[in-house]
LUMRONU-384388 format. One record per residue: x, z, y of N, C-alpha, C in turn; residue number from 1. Coordinates in steps of 0.02 Angstrom, whole numbers, plus 50000, padded with zeros to 5 digits. Atoms other than C-alpha are relative to their C-alpha. Example, Ala and Ser with C-alpha at 12.3 -4.5 7.8 and 13.67 -1.06 7.14 Angstrom:
 n.east  n.up n.north ca.east ca.up ca.north c.east  c.up c.north   k
  50045 50000   49941   50615 50390    49775  50045 50000   50060   1
  49958 49997   49941   50684 50357    49947  49961 50037   50055   2
***
This chain:
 n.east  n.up n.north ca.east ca.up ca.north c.east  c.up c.north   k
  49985 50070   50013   50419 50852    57028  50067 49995   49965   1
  49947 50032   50038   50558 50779    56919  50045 49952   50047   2
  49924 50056   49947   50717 50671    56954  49984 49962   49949   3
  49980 50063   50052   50722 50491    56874  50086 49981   50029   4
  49961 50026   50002   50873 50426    56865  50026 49936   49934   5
  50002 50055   50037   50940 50242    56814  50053 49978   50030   6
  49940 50033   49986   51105 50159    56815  50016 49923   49983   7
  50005 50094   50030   51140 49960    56830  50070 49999   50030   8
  49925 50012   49959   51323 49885    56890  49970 49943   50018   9
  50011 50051   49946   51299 49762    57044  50082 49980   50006  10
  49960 49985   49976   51460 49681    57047  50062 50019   49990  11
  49956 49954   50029   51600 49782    57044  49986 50070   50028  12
  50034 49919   49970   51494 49952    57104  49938 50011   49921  13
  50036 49982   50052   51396 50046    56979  49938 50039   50062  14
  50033 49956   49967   51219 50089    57063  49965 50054   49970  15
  50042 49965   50032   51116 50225    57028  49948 50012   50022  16
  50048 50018   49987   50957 50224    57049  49953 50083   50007  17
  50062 49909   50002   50854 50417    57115  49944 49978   50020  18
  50049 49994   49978   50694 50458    57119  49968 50061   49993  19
  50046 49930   50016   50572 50616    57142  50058 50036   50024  20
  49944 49961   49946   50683 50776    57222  50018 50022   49970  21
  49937 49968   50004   50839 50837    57227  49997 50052   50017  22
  49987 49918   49991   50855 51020    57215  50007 50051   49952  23
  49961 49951   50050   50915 51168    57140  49983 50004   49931  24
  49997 49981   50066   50821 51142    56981  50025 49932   49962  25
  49987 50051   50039   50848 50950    56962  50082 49970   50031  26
  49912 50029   49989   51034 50916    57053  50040 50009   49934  27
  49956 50003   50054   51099 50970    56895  50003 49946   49956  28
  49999 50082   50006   51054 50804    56824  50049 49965   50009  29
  49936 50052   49974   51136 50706    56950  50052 50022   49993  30
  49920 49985   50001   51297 50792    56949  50030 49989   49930  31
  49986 50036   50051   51294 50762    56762  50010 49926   49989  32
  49990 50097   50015   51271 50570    56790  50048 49982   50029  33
  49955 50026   49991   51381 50576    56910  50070 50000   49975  34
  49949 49974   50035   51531 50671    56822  49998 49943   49956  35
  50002 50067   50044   51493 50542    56681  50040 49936   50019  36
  49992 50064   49970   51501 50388    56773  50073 50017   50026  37
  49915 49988   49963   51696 50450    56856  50022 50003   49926  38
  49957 50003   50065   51738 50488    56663  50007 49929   49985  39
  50002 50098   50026   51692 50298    56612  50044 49973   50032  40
  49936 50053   49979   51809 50252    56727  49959 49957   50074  41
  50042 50042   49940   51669 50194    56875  50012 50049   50041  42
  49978 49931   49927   51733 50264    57049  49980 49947   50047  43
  50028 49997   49943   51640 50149    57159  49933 49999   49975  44
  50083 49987   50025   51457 50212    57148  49981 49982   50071  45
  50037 49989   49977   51318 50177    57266  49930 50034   49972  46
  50059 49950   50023   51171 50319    57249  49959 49984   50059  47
  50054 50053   49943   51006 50224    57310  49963 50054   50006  48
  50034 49941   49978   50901 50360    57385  49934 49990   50017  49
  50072 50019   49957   50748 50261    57420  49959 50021   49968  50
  50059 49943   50033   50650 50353    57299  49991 50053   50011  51
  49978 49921   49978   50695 50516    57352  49948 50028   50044  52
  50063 49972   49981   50543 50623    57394  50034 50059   50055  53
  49962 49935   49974   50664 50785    57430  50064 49997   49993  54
  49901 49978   49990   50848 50838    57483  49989 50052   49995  55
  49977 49931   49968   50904 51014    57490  50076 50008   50013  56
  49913 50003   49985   51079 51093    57506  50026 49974   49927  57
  49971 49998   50046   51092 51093    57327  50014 49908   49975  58
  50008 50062   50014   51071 50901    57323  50079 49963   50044  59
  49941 50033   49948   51188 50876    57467  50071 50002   49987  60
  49948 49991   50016   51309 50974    57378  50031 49953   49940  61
  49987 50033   50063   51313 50867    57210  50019 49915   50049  62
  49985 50039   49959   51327 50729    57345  50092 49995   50024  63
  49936 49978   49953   51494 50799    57432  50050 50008   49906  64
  49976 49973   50039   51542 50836    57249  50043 49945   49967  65
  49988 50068   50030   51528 50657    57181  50055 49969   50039  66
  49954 50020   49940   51618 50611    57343  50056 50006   49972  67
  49932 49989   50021   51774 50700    57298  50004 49982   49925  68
  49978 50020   50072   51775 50658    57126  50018 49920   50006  69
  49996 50077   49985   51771 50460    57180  50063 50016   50005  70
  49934 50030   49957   51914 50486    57303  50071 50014   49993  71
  49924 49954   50022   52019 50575    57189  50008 49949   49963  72
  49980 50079   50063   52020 50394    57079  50016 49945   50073  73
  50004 50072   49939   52024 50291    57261  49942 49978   50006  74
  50058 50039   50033   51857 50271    57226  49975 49991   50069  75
  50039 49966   49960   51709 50280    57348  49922 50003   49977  76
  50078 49987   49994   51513 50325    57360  49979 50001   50064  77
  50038 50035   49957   51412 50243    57446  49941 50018   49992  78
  50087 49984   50016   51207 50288    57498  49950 49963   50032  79
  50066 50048   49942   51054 50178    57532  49961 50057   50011  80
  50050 49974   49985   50937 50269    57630  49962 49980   50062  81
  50014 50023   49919   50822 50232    57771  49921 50038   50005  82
  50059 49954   50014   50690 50370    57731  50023 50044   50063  83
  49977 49929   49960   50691 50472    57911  50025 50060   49966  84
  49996 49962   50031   50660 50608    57840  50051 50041   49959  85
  49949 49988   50030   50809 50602    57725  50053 50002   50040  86
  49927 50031   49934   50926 50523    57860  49995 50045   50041  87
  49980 49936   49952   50895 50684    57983  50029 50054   49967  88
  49966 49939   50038   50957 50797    57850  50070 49985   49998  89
  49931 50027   49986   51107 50684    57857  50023 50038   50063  90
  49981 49983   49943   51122 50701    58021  50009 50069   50044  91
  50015 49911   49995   51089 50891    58046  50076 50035   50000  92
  49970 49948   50034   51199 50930    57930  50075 49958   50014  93
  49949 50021   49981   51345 50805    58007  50041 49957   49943  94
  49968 50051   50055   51369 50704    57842  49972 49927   50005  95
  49986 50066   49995   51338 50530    57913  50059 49981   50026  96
  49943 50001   49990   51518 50558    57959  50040 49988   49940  97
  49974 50007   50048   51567 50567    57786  49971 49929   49950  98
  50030 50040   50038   51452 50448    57683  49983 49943   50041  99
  50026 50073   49970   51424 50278    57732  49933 49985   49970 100
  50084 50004   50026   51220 50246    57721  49984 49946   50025 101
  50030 50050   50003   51154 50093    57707  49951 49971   49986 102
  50084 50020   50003   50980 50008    57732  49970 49967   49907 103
  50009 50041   50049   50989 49929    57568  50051 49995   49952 104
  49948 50011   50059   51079 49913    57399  50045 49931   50006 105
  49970 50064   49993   51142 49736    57428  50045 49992   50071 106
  49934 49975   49937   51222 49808    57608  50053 50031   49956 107
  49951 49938   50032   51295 49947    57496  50055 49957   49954 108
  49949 50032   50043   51372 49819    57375  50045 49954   50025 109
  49946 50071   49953   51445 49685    57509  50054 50036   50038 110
  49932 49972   49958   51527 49831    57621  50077 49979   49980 111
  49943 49986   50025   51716 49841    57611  50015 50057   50042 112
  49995 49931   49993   51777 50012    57622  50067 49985   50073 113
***
C-alpha cells in the first residue's frame, strides 16, 4: 500500500492529512513533507492519522523527528488519532507522553500548547 499525503492550514496550524501505511518504504515521504513544511516557516503542524492503515518504528521515528524539528522553532506537533490499533503503539512504545493526540482535527487546532 502507498502513503497519500495532503496539506491544508486550519488557522494558524498547518494540517496534514495521512493515509495508507507508514513504514520503512513510505516514511520517507513524510519526513520529506515534513522537513518542507519547518523550511516554509510552518512549526505548528497537526499530522491527522485517521487514515492510517499501518505504524511501524520507522513511522514513529519520522514522528519523533518532526517533533524536534518543530521545537527547535518553538513550534509544536500535534496528532489526531483514535484508531486503537494505532493508539496502543502509542502507548507501548510510551509516546503519549510526548505527543499530544487528539480525537479530532478541530480538538488539534483549538488546543493551546
Amino acid at each position: 500500500m502507498d502513503l497519500s499525503l495532503s496539506t491544508e492550514t486550519v488557522g494558524d496550524r498547518t494540517v496534514v492529512r495521512v493515509g495508507g501505511e507508514i513504514d520503512v518504504y513510505t516514511a520517507p515521504k513524510l519526513r520529506e513533507q515534513l522537513v518542507e513544511l519547518v523550511n516554509d516557516g510552518n512549526f505548528h503542524l497537526v499530522v491527522d492519522m485517521e487514515g492510517v492503515d499501518f505504524l511501524d518504528s520507522t513511522g514513529l521515528g519520522v514522528l519523533v523527528g518532526g517533533l524536534k524539528r518543530v521545537r527547535a522553532h518553538e513550534g509544536s506537533l500535534r496528532l489526531v488519532c483514535n484508531q486503537e490499533r494505532i493508539l496502543k503503539i502509542f502507548r507501548i512504545t510510551g509516546l503519549t507522553k510526548v505527543f499530544p493526540i487528539h480525537t479530532s482535527v478541530e480538538e488539534a487546532v483549538q488546543a493551546t500548547d
